[in-house]
C-alpha positions, 0 to 999 in steps of 0.5 A: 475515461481517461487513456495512457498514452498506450490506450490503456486504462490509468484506473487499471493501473492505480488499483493494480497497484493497490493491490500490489501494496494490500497483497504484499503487506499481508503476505509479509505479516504473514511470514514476519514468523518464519526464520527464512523468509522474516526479511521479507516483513522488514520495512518503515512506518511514517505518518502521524504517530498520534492522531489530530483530533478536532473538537468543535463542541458539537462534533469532534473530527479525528484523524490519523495516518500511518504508512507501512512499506515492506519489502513484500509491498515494493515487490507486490508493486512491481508485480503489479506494474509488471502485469499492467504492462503485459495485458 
């Protein structure tokens, strides 16, 4: 298993982080309503508006990605490395 230089655990600290990014986005979407705390869903999306779709005749292939960062998420990203670096 691969360790940090600290001896940690780099698989700790990748799923820490999505994590960070799952809880942040769905706590963001879930105060996009709330007139106090709407900034915290402000954010960008980026990836392929559309998917690419491949159509080889007997099988077709589509894919698609987009990104959202919020607010919410960049926090949940610094908590998790916060917490990573405190166990």
């Amino acid at each position: 298993m691969a360790r940090g230089i600290a001896g940690k655990n780099n698989w700790a600290l990748f799923l820490l982080i999505l994590t960070g990014i799952v809880l942040g986005g769905f706590i963001g979407n879930l105060t996009a309503g709330v007139s106090g705390l709407s900034w915290l869903n402000y954010g960008q999306t980026f990836g392929l508006t559309s998917p690419i779709i491949f159509d080889i005749g007997i099988m077709v292939i589509t894919f698609g990605l987009s990104i959202r960062i919020t607010i919410a998420s960049i926090i949940g990203v610094l908590l998790a490395i916060l917490i990573y670096r405190l166990i």
